[in-house]
N, C-alpha and C positions, 0 to 999 in steps of 0.2 A: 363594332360587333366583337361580342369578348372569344379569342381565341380558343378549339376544342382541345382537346385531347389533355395531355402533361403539360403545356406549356405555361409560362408565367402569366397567372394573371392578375393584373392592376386594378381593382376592386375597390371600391371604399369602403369596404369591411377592412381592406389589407393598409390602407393609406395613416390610419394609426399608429400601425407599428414600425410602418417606412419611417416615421417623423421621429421613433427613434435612434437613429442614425446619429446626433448628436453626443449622445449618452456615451462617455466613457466604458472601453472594453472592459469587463470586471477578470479579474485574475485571482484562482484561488492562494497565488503567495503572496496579494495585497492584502488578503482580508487578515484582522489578526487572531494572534493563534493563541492557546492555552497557555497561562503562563507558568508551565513548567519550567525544568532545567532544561530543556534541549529545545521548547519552541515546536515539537513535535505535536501530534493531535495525542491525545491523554488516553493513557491506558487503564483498563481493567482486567484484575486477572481475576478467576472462579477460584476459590479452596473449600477445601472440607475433604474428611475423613473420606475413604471408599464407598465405591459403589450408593452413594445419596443423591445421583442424579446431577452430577455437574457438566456433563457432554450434553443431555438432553436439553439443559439450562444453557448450553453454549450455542447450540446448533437454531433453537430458538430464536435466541439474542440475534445471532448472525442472519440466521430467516435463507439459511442454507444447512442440507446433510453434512457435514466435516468431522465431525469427532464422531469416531466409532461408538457405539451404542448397545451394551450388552449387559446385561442382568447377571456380571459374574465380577465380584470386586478383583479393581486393578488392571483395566483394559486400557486405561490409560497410563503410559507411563511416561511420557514426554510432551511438551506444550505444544501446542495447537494456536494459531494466532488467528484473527479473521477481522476483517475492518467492518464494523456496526455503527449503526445509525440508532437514535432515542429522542424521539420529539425535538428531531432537527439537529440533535447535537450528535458529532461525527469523536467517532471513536475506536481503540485497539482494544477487542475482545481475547484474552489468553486463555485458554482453557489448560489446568495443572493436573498431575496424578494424585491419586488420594491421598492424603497425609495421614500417618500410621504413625507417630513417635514410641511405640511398645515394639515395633517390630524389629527382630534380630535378620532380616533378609537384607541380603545388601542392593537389593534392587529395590527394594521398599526404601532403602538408606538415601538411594539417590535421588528418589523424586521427591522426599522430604528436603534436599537439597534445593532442587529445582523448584518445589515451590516458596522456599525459602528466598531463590533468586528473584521469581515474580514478582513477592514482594519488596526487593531493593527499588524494583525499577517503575512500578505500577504506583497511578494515583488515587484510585479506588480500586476496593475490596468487593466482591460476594460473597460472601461465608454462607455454605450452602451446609443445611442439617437436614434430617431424615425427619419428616414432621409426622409418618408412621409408627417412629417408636421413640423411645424415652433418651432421654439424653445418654451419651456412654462417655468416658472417661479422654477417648480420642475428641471428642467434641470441646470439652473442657479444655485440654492443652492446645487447641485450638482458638478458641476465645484470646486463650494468657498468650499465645503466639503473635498474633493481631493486638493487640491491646502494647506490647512491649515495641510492634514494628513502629506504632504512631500514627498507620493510615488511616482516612476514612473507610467505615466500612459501613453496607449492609449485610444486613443478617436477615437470611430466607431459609425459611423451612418448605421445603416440597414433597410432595407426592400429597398433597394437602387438596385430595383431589375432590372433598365435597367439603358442606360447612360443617361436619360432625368434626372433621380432619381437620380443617383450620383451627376449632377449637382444638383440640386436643394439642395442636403445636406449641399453644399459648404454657404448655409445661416446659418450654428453652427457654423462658422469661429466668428461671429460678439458674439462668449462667450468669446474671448480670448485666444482660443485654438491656437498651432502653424500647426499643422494637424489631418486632417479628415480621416480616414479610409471609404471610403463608399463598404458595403458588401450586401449581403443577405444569412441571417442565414437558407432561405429556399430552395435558392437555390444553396448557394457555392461559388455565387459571389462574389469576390473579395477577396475568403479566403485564397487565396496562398500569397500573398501583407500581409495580417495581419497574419500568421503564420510566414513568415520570420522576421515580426518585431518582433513578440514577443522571437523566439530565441534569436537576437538580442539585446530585453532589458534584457533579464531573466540575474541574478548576475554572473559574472564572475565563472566560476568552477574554478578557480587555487585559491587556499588559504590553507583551512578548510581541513584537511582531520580526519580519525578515525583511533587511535592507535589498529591496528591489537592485540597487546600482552595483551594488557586488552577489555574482552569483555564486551560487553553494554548490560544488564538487564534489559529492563523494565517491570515494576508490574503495571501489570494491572487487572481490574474488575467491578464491579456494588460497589456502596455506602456502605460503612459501611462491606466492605469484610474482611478487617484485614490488607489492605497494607500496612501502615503506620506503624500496630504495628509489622509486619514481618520485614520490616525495623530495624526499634529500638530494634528489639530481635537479629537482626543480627550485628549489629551496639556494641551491648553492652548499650548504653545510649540513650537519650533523643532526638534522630536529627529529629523524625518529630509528630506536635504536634498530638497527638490521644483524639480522642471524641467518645463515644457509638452514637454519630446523625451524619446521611453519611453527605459527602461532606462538613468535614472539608480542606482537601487538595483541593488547587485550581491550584495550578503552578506544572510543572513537576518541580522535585528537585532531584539532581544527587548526591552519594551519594561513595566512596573508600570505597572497603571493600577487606579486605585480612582475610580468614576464612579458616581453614582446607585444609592450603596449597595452594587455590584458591584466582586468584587477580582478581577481575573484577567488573567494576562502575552499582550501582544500580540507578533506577531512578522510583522515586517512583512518581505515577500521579493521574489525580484526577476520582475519580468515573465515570465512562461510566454507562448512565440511557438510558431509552428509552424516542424516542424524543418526543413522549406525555408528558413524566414528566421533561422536560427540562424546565426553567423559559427563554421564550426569551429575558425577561430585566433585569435579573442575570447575573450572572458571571459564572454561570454553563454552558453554552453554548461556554465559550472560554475554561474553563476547558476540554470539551468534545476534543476541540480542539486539547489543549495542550498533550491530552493520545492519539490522535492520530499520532501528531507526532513525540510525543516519540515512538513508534514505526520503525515509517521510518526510524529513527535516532542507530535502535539496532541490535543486534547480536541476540537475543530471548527473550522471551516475556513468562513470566510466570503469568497465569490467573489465579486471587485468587479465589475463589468462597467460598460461606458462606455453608460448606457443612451443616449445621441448614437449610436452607431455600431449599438449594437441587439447581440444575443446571438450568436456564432459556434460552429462548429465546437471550435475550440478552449475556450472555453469550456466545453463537454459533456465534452471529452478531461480538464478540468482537475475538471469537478465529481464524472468515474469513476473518479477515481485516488481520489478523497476518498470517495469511497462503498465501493470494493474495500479499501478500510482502514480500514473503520468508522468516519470522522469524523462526527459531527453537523453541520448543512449547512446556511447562514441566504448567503440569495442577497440580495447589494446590488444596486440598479440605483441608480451611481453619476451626477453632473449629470446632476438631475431638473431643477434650474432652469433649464435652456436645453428644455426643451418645454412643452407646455399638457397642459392634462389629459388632451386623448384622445389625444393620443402617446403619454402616458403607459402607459393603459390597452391601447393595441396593444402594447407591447414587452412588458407583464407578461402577454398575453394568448403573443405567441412563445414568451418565454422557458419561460412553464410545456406549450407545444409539443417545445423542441427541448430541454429537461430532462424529457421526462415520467416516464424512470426515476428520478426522484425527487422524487416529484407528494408528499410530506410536507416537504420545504424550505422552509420561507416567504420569500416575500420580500418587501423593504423597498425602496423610492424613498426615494433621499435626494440630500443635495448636499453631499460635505466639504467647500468652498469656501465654501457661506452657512451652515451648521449645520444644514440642513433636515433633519429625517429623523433625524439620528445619534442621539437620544436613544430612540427608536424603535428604531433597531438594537440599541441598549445592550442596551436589556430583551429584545427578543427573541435575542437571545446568549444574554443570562442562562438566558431560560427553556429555549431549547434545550441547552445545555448540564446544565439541571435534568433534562429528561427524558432525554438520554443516559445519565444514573447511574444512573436511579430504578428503585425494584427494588417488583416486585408479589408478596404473599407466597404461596407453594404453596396454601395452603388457598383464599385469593380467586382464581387463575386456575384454579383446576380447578374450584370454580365455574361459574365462566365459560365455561369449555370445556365441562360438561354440558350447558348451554346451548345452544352451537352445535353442538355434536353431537345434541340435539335437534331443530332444524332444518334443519342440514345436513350428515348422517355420511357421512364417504368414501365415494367410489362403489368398487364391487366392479374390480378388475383382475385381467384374466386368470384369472377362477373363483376368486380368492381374495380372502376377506372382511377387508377391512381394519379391524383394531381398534385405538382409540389409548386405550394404559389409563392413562398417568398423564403429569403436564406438570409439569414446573418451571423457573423461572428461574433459569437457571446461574451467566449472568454479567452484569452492567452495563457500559456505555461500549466498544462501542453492547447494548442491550438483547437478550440471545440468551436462547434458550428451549429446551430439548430436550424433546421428546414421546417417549414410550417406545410403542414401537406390535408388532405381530406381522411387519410386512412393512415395513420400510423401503424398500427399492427401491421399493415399490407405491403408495406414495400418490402420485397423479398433482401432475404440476406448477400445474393449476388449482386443484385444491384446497390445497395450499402456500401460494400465493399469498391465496386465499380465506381460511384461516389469519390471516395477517397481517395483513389487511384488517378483521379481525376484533375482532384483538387492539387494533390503532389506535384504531378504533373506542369499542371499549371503556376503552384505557387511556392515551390520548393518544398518548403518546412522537413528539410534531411536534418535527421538526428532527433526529432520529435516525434510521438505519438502524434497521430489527428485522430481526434473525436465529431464525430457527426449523428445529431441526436433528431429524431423526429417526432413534433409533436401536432396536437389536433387544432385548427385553425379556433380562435374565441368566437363563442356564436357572439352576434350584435345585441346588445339589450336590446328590448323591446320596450318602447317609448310610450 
């Protein structure tokens, strides 16, 4: 008799997918990656002149609100990043400020800067034009801009918002272009035609991949936190230059270290500031860059923080970038030797306050300047990076999940009975889980959360993200 309520049931609809249990855990840092220079997922940045609809074309892309949106040229003046999807192919969308090359404003100076940067580091282009009116002279030194950087680009004209309009765009032909994308960023037009190209142009995935056996470390944090010198204390010698004035380090810099029996590449980056104190016609603004996509590029991400100065804002912005990309997360609290102990104990006491969304990070007090603490960091790297991989097998977590469906089975929503019939571990690095249920939408957010609480509990995984996904069980063909 098949058991009521939440509990697991053993079906021969469900005995299918038991059987794959065999099947290797997939891991998104086995699969391989874009063969750029960094091994990161491949970027696009938006450009064109003002106010031609490149935030509406961003927020689009993205299939979320993020870039402001107003009908007044140069609302945007600083990049906007957002991770986008295109008929499967995963990607960094950047949205830029207008490009004005005629304008004497020095804030129009700088985001001609800034989009100048995009284009160092970006492997496709959107050249977005106003497909409501005729070419203007900013369009033109636009084209010659793109054309000298070497990217691939497309070229979209928008606001192309019926078929009189898309004809009418077919007058940016006479820049030299070989094709016109005509869309509308307001309303959707023509976005399925520009989504297929762009998968299409985005770099070949067969190349690049990342050596599973050494993990990727990158050190990150605000100016002047100590990464450079954690480095070279870890290192033994002099491999990156250190100054008392932040934002010495500009370039991400990769770095072998074999340390108390641990192998795994550091990569040390450059201070992450808040975008108020960013110089948009520095070099600071592609630095900002470069630490984020060392990130994308890693296995976990250890934030330095100046325990002197105590935990910030920016700090939280710099540990949800590392958690919205699955990194595993080992928090420094760097010069511990300039407090006493109960300083000590208040900033660890904040820090796991104004980090609470990610109350499984541990963290360490050290001093890269005396060596206090680093060997302590070591190991707990190690081990976090151990449980980012670690894989529990189908048979032990369903287990475990009878368990907790014993004592605490989905509550009912909206008149319907929530059943979770079977769990597997999908993927490792960070640790994901799909639960096969009858009502995915319906299992409430608490319980979700409860879920994982759970799982921790039971299977450690400290220092990693758990993800836990719920989908609809496959109906059976019918024969």
């Amino acid at each position: 008799m098949e058991p009521r309520g939440s509990r697991f049931r053993v079906s021969s609809s469900v005995r299918e997918e038991r059987e794959e249990r065999g099947r290797p855990v997939r891991s998104r840092k086995k699969q391989p990656l874009p063969a750029n220079a960094t091994g990161a997922r491949p970027m696009v940045a938006i450009v064109g002149r003002p106010n031609v609809g490149k935030s509406t074309i961003f927020n689009r892309l993205a299939r979320q609100r993020i870039a402001i949106v107003e009908d007044v040229a140069g609302v945007t003046r600083d990049r906007h990043y957002a991770d986008a999807t295109s008929l499967g192919r995963d990607y960094v969308l950047i949205d830029t400020g207008g490009f004005d090359p005629d304008s004497d404003d020095p804030m129009k100076s700088g985001i001609n800067t800034h989009v100048k940067l995009a284009l160092q580091e970006c492997d496709l282009v959107l050249c977005v034009f106003d497909g409501s009116v005729d070419p203007v002279p900013a369009d033109r030194e636009a084209v010659r801009l793109l054309r000298d950087a070497g990217k691939p680009v497309i070229f979209v004209a928008n606001k192309a918002d019926s078929q009189a309009r898309a004809i009418d765009s077919t007058v940016y032909y006479e820049l030299g272009v070989e094709q016109i994308f005509p869309i509308s960023g307001l309303h959707g037009r023509g976005f399925g035609d520009l989504e297929e190209e762009i998968a299409q142009q985005l770099p070949d995935k067969e190349g690049t991949t990342i050596d599973l056996d050494v993990p990727r470390i990158a050190i990150v944090g605000r100016p002047n936190a100590g990464k450079s010198s954690l480095v070279n204390r870890l290192t033994g010698e002099e491999r990156q230059l250190v100054d008392s004035r932040p934002g010495t380090t500009v370039d991400s810099i990769d770095t072998l270290l074999e340390r108390n029996g641990h192998r795994m590449v550091l990569i040390d980056t450059a201070g992450v500031r808040r975008k108020a104190k960013v110089d948009p016609r520095g070099v600071e603004a592609l630095s900002v860059y470069h630490a984020i996509r060392a990130m994308e590029r890693s296995d976990l991400v250890v934030l330095m923080i100046d325990a002197h100065e105590g935990v910030g804002e920016q700090d939280a912005k710099i540990a949800g970038l590392a958690v919205d990309r699955g990194n595993a997360l080992v928090i420094g609290l760097n010069k511990a030797d300039l407090m006493s102990a109960e300083e000590q104990k208040d900033v660890r006491r904040r820090t796991r306050e104004i980090l609470s969304f990610a109350p499984w990070a541990p963290i360490v007090t050290l001093s890269a300047k005396t060596g206090r603490g680093v060997k302590a960091l070591v190991d707990t790297v190690a081990k976090a990076t151990e449980e980012h991989r670690k894989r529990v097998t189908t048979s032990e977590v369903n287990r475990f999940f009878e368990e907790v469906l014993d004592r605490h089975p989905p509550p009912t929503q909206k008149g319907r009975a929530v059943r979770l019939y079977y769990v597997t571990q999908a993927e490792i690095a960070p640790p994901t889980f799909v639960v096969v249920t009858n009502y995915p939408d319906y299992v409430h957010f608490s319980y979700q959360r409860y879920v994982v609480n759970a799982i921790r509990e039971r299977f450690g995984f400290d220092g990693t993200p758990v993800r836990v996904r719920y989908r609809a069980k496959r109906k059976k063909p019918r024969e």
